[in-house]
DRENDO-1510 file (C-alpha; in Angstrom, 1 decimal, always signed):
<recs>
REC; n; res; u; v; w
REC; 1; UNK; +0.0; +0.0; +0.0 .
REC; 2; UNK; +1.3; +3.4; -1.2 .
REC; 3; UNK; +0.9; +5.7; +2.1 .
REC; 4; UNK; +2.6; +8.8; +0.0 .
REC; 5; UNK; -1.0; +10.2; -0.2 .
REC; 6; UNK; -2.3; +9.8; +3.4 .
REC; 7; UNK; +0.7; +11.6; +4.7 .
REC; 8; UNK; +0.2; +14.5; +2.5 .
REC; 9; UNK; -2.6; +14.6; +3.1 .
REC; 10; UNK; -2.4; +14.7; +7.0 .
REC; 11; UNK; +0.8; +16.9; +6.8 .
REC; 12; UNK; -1.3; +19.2; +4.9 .
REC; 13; UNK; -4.1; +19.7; +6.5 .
REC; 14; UNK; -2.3; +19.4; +9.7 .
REC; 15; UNK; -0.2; +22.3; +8.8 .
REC; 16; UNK; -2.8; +24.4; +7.0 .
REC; 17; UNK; -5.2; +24.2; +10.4 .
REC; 18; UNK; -2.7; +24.6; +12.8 .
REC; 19; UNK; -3.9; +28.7; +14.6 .
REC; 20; UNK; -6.5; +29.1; +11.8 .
REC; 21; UNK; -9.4; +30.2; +13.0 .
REC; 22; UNK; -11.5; +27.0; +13.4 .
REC; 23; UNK; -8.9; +25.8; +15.9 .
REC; 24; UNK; -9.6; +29.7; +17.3 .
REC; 25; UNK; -12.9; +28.8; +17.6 .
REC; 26; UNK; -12.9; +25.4; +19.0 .
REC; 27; UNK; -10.5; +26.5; +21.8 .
REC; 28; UNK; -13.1; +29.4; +22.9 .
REC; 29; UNK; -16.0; +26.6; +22.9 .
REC; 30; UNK; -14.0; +24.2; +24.9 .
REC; 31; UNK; -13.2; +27.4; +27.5 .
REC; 32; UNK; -16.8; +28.4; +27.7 .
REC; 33; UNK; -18.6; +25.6; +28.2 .
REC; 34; UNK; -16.2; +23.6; +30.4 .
REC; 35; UNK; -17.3; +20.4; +27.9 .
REC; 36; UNK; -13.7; +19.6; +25.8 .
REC; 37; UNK; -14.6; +16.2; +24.6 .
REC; 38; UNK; -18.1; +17.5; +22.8 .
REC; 39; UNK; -16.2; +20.3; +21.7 .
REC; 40; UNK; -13.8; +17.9; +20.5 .
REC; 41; UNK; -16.8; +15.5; +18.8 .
REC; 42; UNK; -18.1; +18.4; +17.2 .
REC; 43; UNK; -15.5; +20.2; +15.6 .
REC; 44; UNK; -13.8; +16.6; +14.4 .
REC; 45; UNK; -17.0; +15.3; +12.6 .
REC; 46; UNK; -17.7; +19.1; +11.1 .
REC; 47; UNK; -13.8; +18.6; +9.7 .
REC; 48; UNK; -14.6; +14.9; +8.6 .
REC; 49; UNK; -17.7; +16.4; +7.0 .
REC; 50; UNK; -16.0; +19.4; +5.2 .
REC; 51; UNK; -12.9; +16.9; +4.8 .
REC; 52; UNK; -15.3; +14.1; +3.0 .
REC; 53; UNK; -17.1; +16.9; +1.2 .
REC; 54; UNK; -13.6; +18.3; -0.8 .
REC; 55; UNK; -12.0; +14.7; -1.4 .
REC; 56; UNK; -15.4; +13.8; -3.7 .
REC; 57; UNK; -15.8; +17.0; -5.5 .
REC; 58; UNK; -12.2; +16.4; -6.6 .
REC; 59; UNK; -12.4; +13.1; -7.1 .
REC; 60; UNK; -15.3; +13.7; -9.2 .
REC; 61; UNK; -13.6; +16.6; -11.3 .
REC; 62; UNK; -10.3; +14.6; -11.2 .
REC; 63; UNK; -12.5; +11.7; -12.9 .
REC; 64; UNK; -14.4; +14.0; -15.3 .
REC; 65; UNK; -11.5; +16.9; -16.0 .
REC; 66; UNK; -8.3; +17.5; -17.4 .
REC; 67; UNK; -5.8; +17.7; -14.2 .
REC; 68; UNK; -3.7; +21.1; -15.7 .
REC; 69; UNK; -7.0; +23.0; -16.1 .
REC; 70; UNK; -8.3; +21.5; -12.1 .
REC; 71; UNK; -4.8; +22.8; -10.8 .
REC; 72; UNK; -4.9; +26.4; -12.9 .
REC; 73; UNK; -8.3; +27.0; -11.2 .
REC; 74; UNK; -7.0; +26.1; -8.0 .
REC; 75; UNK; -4.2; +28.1; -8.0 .
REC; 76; UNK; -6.1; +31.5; -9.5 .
REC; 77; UNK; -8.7; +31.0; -6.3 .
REC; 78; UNK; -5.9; +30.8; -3.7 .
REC; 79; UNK; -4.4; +33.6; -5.6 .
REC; 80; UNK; -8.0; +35.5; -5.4 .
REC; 81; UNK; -8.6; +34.8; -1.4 .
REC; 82; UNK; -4.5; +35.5; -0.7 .
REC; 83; UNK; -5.6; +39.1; -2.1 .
REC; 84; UNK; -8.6; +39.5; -1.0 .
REC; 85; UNK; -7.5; +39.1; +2.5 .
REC; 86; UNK; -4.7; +41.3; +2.1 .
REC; 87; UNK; -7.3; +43.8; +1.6 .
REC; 88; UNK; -9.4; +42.7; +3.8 .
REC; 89; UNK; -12.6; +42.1; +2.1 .
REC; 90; UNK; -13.1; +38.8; +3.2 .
</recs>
């Protein structure tokens, strides 16, 4: 079995969530309502959802599109939000 995938996966997502604002979030929840394992249940099954959500949309357009045209697109919308957030419209 080829694990290349999961750990880039992980390391990805890992990285990309670590101080973001859903962890942000969760840690105010957990404060407030003294209840860290809900808290916990919660946020992890809304990040499988999201998580589940995103891996078959792509593997739907990675099965019905060209992959240069999949990664052009996802590159111009990263550059979109990046600026965007500089200026702080979003």
């Amino acid at each position: 079995m080829d694990w290349k995938p999961f750990l880039i996966a992980f390391a990805t997502v890992f990285v990309a969530e670590l101080g973001d604002k859903t962890q942000l979030a969760a840690l105010v929840l957990a404060a407030e309502h003294q209840r860290p394992w809900l808290v916990f249940a919660g946020a992890a099954l809304a990040l499988t959802l999201v998580s589940a959500i995103g891996v078959g949309v792509g593997h739907f357009l990675g099965a019905t599109l060209p992959e240069e045209p999949i990664r052009y697109v996802a590159a111009a919308l990263f550059i979109i939000m990046g600026v965007l957030m500089a200026l702080k419209v979003l």
